[in-house]
MIDRENTOR-876598 format. One record per atom (N, C-alpha, C): residue number from 1; atom name; x, z, y. Coordinates in steps of 0.05 Angstrom, whole numbers. Atoms other than C-alpha are relative to their C-alpha. Example, Ala and Ser with C-alpha at 12.3 -4.5 7.8 and 13.67 -1.06 7.14 Angstrom:
REM residues 2
+-----+----+--------+--------+--------+
!   i ! at !      X !      Z !      Y !
+-----+----+--------+--------+--------+
!   1 !  N !     18 !      0 !    -24 !
!   1 ! CA !    246 !    156 !    -90 !
!   1 !  C !     18 !      0 !     24 !
!   2 !  N !    -16 !     -1 !    -24 !
!   2 ! CA !    273 !    143 !    -21 !
!   2 !  C !    -15 !     14 !     22 !
+-----+----+--------+--------+--------+
This chain:
REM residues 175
+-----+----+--------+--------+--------+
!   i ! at !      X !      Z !      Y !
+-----+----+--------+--------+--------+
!   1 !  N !      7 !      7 !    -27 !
!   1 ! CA !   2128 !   2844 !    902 !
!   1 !  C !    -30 !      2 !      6 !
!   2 !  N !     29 !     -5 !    -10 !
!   2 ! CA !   2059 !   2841 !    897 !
!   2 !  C !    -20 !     28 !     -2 !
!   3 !  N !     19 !    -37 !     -7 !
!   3 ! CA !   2043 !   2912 !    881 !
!   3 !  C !      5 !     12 !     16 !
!   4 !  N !     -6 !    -23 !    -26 !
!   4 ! CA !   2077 !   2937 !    939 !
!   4 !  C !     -6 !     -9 !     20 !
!   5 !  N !     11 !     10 !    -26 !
!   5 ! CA !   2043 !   2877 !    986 !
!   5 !  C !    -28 !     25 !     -5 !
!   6 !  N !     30 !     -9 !      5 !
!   6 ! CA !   1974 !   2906 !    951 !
!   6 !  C !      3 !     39 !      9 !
!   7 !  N !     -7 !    -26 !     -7 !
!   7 ! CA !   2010 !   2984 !    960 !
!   7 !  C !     -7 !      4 !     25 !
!   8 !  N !      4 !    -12 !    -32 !
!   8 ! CA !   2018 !   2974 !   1038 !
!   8 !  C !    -33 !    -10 !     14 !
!   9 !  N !     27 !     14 !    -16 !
!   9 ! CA !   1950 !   2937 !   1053 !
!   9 !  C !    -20 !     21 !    -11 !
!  10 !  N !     26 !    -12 !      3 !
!  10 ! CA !   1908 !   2992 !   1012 !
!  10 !  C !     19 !     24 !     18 !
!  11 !  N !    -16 !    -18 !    -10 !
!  11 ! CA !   1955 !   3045 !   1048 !
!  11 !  C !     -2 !     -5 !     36 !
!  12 !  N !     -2 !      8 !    -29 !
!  12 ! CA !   1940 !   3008 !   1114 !
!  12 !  C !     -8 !     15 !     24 !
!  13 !  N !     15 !    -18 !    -25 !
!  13 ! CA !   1937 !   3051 !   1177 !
!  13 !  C !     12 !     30 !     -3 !
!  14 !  N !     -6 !    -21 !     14 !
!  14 ! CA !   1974 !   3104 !   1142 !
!  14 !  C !     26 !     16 !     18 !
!  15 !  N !    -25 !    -10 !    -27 !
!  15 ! CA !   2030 !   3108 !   1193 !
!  15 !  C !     -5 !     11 !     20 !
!  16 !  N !     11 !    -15 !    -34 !
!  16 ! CA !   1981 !   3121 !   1253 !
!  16 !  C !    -17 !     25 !     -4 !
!  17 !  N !     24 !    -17 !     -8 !
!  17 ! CA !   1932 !   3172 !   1221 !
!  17 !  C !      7 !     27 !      5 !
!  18 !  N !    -10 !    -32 !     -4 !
!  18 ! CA !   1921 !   3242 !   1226 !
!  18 !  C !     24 !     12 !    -25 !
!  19 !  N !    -17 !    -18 !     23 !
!  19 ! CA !   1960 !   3256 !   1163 !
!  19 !  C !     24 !    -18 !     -7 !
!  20 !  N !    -19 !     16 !     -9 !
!  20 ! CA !   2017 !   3203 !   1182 !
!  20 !  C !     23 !     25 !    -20 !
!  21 !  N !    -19 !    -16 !      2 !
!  21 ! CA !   2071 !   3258 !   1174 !
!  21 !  C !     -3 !     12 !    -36 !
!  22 !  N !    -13 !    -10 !     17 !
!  22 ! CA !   2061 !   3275 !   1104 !
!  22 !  C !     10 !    -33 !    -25 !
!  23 !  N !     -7 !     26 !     26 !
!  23 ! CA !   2079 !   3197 !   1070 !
!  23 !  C !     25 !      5 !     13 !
!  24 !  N !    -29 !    -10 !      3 !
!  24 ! CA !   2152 !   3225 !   1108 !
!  24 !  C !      2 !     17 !     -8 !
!  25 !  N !     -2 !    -27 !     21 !
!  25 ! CA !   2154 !   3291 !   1074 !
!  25 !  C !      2 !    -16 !    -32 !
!  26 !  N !     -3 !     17 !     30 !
!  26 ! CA !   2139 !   3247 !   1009 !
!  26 !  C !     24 !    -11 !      2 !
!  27 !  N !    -32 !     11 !      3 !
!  27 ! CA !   2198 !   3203 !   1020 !
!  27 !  C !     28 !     12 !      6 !
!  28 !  N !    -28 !    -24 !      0 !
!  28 ! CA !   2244 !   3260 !   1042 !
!  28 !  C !      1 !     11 !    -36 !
!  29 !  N !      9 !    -20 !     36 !
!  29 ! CA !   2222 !   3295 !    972 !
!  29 !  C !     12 !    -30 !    -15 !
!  30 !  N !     -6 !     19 !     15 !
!  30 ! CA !   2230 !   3219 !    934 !
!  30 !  C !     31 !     -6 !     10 !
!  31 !  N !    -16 !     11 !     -7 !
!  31 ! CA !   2294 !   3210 !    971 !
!  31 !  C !     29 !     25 !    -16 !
!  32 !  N !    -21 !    -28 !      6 !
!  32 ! CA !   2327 !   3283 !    945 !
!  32 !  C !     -3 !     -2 !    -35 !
!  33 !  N !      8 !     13 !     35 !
!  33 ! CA !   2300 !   3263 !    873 !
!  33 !  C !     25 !    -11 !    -11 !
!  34 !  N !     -6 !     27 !      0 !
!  34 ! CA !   2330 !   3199 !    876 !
!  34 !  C !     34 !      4 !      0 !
!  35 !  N !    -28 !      7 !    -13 !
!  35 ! CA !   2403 !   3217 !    904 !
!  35 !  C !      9 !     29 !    -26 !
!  36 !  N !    -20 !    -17 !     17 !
!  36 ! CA !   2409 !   3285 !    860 !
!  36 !  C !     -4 !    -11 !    -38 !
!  37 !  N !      1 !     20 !     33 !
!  37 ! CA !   2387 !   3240 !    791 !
!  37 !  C !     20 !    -10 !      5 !
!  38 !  N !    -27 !     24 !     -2 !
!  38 ! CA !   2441 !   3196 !    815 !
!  38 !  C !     25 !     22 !      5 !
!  39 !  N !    -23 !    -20 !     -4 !
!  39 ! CA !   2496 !   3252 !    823 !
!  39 !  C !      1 !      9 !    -25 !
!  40 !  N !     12 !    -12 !     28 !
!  40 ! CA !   2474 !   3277 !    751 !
!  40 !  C !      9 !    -29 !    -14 !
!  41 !  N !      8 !     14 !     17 !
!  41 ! CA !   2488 !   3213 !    728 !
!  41 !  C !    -24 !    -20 !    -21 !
!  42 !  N !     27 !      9 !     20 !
!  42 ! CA !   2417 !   3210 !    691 !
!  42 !  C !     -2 !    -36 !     17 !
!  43 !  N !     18 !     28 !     -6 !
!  43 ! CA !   2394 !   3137 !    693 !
!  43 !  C !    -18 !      0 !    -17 !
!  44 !  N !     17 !     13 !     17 !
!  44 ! CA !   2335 !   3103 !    676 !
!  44 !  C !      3 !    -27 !    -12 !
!  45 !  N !      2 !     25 !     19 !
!  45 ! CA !   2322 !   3047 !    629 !
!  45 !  C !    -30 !     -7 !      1 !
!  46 !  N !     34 !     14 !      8 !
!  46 ! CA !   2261 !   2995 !    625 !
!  46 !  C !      0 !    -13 !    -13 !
!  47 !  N !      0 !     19 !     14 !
!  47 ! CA !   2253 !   2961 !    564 !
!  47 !  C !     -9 !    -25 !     11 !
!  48 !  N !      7 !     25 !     -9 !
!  48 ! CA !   2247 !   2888 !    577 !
!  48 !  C !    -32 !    -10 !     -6 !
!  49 !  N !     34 !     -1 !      6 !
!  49 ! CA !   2170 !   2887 !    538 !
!  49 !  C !    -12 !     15 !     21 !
!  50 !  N !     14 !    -14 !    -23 !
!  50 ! CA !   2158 !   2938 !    595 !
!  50 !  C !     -2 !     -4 !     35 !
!  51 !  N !     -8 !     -6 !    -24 !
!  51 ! CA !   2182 !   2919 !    654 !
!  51 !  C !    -23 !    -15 !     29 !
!  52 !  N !     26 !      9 !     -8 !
!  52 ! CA !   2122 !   2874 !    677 !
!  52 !  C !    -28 !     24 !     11 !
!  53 !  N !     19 !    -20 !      3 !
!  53 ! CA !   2075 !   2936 !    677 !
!  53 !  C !      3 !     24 !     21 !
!  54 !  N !    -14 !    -15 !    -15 !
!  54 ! CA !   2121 !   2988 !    702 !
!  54 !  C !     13 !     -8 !     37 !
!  55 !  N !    -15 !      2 !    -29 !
!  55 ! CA !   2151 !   2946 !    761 !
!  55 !  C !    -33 !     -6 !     16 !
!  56 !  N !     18 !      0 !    -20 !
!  56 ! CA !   2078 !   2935 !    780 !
!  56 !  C !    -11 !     22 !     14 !
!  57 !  N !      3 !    -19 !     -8 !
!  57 ! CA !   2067 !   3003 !    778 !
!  57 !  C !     22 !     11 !     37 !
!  58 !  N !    -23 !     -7 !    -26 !
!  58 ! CA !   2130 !   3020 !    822 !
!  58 !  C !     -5 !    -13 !     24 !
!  59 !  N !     14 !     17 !    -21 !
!  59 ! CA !   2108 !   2961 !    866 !
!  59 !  C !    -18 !     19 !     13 !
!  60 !  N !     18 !    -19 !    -17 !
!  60 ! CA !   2049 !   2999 !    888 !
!  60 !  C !      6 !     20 !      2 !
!  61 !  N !    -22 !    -29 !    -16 !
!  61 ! CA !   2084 !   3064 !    892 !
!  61 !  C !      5 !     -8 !     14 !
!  62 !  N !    -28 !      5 !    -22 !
!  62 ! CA !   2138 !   3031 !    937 !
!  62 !  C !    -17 !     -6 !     26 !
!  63 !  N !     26 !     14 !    -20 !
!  63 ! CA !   2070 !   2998 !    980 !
!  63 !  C !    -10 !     17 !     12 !
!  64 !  N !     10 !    -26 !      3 !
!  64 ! CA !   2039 !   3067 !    984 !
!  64 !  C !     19 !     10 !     22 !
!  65 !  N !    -26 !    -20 !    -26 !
!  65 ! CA !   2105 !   3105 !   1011 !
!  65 !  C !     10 !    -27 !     21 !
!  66 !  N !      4 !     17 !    -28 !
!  66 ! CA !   2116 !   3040 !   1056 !
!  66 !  C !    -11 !      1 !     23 !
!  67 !  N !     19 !      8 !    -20 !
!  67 ! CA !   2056 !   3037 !   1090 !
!  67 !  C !    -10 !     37 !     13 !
!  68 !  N !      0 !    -35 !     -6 !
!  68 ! CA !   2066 !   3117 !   1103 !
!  68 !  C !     20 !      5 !     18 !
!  69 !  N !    -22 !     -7 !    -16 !
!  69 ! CA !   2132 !   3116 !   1127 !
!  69 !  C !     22 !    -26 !     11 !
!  70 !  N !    -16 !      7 !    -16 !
!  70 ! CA !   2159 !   3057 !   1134 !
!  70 !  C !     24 !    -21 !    -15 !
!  71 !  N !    -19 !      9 !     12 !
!  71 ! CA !   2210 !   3050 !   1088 !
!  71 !  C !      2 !    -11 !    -38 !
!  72 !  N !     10 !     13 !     22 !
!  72 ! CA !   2210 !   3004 !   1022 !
!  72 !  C !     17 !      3 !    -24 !
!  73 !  N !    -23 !    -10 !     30 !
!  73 ! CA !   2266 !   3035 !    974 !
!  73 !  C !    -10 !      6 !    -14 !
!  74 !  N !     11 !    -24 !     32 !
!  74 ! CA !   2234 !   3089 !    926 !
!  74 !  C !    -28 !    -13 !      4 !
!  75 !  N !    -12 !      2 !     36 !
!  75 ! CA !   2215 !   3074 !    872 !
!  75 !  C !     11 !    -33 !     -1 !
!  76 !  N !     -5 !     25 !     17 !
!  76 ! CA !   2226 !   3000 !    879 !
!  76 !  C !     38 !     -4 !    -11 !
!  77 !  N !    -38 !     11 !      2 !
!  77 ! CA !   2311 !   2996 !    884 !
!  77 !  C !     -4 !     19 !    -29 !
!  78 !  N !     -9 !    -15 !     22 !
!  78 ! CA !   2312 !   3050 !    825 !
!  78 !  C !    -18 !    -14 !    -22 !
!  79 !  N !      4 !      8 !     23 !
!  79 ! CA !   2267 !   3015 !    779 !
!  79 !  C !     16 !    -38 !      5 !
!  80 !  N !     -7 !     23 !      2 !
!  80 ! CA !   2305 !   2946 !    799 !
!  80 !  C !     24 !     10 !    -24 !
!  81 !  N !    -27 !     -7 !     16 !
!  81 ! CA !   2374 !   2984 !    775 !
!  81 !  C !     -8 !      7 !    -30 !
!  82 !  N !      8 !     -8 !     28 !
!  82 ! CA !   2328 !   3009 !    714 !
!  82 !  C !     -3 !    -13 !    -22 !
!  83 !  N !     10 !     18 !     11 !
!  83 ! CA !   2315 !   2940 !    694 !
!  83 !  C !     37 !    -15 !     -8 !
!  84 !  N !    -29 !     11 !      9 !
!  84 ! CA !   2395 !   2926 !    692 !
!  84 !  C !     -2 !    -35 !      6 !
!  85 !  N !     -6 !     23 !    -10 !
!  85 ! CA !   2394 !   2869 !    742 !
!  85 !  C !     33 !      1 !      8 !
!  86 !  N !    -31 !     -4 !     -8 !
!  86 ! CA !   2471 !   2848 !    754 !
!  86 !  C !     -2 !      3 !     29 !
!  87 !  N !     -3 !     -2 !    -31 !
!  87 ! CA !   2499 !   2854 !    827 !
!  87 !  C !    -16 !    -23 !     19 !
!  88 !  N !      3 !     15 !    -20 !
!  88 ! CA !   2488 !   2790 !    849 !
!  88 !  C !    -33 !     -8 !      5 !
!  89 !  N !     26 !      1 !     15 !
!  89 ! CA !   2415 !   2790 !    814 !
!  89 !  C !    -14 !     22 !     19 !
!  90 !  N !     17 !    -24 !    -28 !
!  90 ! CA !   2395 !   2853 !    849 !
!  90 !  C !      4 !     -7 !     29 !
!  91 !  N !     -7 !      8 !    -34 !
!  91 ! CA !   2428 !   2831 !    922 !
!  91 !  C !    -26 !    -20 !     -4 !
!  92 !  N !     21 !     15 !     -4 !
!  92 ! CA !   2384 !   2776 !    909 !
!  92 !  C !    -36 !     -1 !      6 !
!  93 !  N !     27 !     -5 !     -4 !
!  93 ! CA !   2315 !   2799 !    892 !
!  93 !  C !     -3 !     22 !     17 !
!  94 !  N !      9 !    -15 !    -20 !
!  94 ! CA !   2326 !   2861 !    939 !
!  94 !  C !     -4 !    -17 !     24 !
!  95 !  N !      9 !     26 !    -30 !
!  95 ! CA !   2322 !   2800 !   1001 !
!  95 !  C !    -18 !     -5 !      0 !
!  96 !  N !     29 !      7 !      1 !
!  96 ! CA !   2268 !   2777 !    972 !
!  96 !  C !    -21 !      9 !     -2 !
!  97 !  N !     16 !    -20 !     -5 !
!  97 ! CA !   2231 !   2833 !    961 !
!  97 !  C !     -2 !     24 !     35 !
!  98 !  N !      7 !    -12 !    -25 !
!  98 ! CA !   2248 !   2866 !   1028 !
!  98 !  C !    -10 !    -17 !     20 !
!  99 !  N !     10 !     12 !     -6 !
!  99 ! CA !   2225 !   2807 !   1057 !
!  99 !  C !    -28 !    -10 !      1 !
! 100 !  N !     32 !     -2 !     11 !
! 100 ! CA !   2157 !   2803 !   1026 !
! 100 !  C !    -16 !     32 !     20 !
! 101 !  N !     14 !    -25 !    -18 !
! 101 ! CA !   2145 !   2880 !   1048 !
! 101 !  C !     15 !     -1 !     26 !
! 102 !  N !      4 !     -6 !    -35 !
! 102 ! CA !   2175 !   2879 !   1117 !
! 102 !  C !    -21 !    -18 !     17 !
! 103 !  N !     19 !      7 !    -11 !
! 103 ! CA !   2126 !   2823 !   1133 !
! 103 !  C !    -32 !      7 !     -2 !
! 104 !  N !     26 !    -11 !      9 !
! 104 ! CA !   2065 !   2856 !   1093 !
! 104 !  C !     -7 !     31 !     18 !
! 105 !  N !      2 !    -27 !    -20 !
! 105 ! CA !   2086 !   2924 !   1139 !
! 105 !  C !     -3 !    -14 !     26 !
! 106 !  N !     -1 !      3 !    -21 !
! 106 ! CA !   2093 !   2882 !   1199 !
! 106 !  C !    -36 !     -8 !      8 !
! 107 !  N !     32 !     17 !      6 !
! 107 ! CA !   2020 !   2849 !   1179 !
! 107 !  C !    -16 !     30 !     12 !
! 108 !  N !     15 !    -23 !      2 !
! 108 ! CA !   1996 !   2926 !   1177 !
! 108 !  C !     -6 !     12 !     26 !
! 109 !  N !     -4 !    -18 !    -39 !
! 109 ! CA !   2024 !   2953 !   1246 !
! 109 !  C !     -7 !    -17 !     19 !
! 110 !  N !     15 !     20 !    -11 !
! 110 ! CA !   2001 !   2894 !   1271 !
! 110 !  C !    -28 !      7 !     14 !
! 111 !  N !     31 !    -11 !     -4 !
! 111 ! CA !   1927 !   2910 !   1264 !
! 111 !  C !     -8 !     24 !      3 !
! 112 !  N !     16 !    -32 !     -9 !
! 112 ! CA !   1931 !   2983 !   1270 !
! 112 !  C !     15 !      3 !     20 !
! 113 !  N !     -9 !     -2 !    -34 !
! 113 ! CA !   1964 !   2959 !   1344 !
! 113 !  C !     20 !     15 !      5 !
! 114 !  N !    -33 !    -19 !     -3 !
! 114 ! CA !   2034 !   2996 !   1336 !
! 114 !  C !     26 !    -14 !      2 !
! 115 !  N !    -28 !      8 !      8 !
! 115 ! CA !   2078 !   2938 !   1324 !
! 115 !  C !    -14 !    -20 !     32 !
! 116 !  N !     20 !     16 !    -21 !
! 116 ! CA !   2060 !   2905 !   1400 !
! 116 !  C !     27 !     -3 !     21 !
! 117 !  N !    -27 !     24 !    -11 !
! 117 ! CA !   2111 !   2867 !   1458 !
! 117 !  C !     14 !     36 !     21 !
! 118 !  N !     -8 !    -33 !      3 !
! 118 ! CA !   2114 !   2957 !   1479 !
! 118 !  C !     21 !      2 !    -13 !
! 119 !  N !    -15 !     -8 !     10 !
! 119 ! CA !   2150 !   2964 !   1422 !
! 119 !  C !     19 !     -9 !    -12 !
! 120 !  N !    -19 !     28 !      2 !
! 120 ! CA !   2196 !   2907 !   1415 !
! 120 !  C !     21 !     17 !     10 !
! 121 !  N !    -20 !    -18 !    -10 !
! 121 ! CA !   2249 !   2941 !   1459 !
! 121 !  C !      7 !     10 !    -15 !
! 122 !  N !    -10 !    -25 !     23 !
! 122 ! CA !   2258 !   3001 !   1421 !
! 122 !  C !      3 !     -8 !    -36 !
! 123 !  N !     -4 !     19 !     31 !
! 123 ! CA !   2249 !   2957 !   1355 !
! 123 !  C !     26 !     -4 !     -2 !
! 124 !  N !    -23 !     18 !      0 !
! 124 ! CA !   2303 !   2919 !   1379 !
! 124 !  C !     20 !     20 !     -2 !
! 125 !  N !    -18 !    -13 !     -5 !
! 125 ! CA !   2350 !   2976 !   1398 !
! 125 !  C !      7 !     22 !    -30 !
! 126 !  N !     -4 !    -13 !     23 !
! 126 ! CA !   2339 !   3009 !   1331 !
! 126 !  C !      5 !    -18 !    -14 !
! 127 !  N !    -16 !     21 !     24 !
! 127 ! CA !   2358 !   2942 !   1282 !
! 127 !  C !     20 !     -1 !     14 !
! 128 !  N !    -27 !      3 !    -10 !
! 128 ! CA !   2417 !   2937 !   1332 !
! 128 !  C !     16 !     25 !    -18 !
! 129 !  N !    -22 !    -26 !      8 !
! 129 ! CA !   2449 !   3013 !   1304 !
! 129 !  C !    -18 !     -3 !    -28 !
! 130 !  N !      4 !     -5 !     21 !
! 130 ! CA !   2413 !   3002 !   1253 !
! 130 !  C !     32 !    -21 !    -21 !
! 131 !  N !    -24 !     23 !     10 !
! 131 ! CA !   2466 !   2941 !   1230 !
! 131 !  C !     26 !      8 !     11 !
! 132 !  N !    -25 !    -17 !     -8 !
! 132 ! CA !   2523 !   2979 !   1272 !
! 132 !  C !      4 !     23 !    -28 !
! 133 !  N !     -3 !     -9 !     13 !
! 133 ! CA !   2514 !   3024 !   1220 !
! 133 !  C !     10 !     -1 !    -28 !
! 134 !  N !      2 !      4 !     32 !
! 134 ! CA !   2506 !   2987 !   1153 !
! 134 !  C !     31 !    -19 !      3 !
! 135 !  N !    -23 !     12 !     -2 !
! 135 ! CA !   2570 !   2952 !   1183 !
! 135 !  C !     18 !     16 !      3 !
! 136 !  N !    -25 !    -16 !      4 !
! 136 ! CA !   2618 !   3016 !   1194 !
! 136 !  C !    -16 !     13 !    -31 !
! 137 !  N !     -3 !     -5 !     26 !
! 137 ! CA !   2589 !   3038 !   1125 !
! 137 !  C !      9 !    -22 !    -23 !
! 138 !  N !    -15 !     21 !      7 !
! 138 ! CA !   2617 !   2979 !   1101 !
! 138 !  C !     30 !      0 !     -8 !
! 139 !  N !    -29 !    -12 !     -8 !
! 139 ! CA !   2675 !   2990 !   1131 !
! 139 !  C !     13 !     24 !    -14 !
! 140 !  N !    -18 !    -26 !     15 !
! 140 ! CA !   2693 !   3056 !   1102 !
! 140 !  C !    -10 !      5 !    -26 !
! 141 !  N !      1 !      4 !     25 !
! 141 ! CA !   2663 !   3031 !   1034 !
! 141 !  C !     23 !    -14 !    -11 !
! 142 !  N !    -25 !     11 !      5 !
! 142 ! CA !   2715 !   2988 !   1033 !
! 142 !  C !     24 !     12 !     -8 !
! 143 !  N !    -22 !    -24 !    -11 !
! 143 ! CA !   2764 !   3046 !   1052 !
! 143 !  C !     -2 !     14 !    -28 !
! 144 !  N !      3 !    -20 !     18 !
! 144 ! CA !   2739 !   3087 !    996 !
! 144 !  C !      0 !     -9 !    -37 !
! 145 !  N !      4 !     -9 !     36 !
! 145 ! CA !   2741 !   3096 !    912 !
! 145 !  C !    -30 !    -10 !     -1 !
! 146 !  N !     21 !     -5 !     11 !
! 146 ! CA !   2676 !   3073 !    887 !
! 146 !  C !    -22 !     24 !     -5 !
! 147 !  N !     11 !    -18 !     14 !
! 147 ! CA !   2665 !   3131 !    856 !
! 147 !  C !     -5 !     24 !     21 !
! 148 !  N !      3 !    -26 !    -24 !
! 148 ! CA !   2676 !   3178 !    916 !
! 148 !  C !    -21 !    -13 !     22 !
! 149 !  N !     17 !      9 !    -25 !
! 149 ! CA !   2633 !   3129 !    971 !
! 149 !  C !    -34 !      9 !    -17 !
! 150 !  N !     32 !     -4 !     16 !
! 150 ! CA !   2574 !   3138 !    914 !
! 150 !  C !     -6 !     30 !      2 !
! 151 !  N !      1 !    -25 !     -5 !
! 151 ! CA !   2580 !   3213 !    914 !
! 151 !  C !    -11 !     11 !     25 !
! 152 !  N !     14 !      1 !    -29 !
! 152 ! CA !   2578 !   3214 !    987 !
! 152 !  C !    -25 !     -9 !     12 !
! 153 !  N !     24 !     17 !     -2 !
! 153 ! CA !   2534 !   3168 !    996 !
! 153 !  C !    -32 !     16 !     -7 !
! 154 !  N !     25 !     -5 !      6 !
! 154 ! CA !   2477 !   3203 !    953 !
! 154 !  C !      8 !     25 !      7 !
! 155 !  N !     -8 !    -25 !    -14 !
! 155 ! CA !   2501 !   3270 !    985 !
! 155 !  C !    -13 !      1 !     28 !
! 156 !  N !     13 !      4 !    -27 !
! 156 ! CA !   2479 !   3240 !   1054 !
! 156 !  C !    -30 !      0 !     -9 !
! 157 !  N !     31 !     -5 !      8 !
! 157 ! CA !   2408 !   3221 !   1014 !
! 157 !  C !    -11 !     19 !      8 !
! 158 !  N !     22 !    -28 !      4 !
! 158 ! CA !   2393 !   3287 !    996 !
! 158 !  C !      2 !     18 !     32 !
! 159 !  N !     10 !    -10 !    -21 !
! 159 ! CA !   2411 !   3314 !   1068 !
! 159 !  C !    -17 !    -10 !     21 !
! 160 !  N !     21 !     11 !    -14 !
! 160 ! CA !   2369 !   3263 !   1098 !
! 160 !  C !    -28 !      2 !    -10 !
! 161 !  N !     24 !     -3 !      9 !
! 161 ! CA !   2312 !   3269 !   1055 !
! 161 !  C !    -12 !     34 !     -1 !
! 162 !  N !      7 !    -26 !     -6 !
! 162 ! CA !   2315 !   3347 !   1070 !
! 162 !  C !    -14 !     -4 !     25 !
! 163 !  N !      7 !      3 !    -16 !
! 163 ! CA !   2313 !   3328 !   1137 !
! 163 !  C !    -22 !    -12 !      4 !
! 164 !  N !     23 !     14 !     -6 !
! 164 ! CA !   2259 !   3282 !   1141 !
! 164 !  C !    -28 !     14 !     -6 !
! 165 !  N !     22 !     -7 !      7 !
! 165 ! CA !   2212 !   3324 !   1097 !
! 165 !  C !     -6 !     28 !     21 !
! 166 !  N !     13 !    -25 !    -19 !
! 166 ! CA !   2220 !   3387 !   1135 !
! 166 !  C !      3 !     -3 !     37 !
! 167 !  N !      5 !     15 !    -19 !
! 167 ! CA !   2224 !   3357 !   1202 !
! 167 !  C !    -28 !     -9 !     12 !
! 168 !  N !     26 !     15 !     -4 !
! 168 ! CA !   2155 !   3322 !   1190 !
! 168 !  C !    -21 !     33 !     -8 !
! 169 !  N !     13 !    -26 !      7 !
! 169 ! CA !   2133 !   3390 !   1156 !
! 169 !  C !     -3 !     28 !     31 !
! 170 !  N !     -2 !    -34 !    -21 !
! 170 ! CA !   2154 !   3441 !   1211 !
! 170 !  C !     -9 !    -18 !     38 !
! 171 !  N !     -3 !      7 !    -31 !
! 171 ! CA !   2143 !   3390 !   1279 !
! 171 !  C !    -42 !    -16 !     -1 !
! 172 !  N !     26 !      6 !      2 !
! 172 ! CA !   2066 !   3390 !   1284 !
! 172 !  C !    -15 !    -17 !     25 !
! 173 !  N !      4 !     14 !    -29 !
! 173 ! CA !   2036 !   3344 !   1335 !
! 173 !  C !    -11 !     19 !     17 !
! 174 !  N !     15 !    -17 !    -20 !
! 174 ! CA !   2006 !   3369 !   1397 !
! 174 !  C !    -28 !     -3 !      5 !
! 175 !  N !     27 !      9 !      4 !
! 175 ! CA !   1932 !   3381 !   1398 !
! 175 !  C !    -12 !     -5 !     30 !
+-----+----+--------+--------+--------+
């Protein structure tokens, strides 16, 4: 948690600048990584002597691509699973950790004047589908095999993380 508060605060401003668009290209790229390792099977492992070191590392990675795009997954959820926290162990510290960085990102957009009573609205209307969402994927996790919702699942990854990188790559602002 605290390498990825210390990630988004040296990363701060990283969302508004001129070179905004490539910490999404990064997380498109970390997101296609991420989903075809996990279709492969490959996992990682973190020795328990290591994991102090390494999750601080990842911390500030995760702070880094946060305070770029936004979003607080890669690398932290994959080195949580690396560390062989159980289910209820991971549900847990992912709360607590997404809780730490969505208020250390809110701290950020804050002061570089993006997160303002403007953009409340549209805030709002995106956690609304955003939770419409994570609630029919729910729904048709339920519906499904384990094994086939995971498939899918990191199948959508990698076409979202195509999307996002070349998206941000090919849609240049206007000068």
């Amino acid at each position: 948690m605290l390498g990825t508060a210390a990630g988004i605060w040296l990363n701060a401003g990283a969302l508004a600048g001129p070179n905004a668009r490539y910490g999404t290209v990064v997380l498109g790229v970390l997101l296609v990584i991420y989903a075809v390792t996990g279709l492969t099977k490959f996992s990682f492992h973190v020795a328990p002597r290591n994991e102090k070191w390494v999750g601080g590392i990842a911390g500030l990675i995760t702070g880094v691509i946060s305070a770029s795009s936004g979003v607080q997954v890669i690398p932290s959820v994959p080195f949580m699973q690396a560390i062989g926290m159980e289910k209820d162990e991971l549900v847990q510290a992912l709360g607590v950790f997404f809780t730490v960085a969505t208020l250390a990102l809110a701290f950020n957009l804050t002061a570089a004047g993006l997160l303002t009573a403007a953009t409340a609205l549209p805030g709002t209307v995106a956690m609304a589908a955003a939770f419409t969402g994570m609630f029919i994927g729910q729904a048709v996790r339920t519906r499904m095999q384990p094994e086939v919702f995971r498939r899918w699942f990191l199948i959508a990854m990698i076409l979202l993380g195509i999307y996002l990188a070349g998206s941000a790559l090919y849609n240049t602002p206007a000068a």
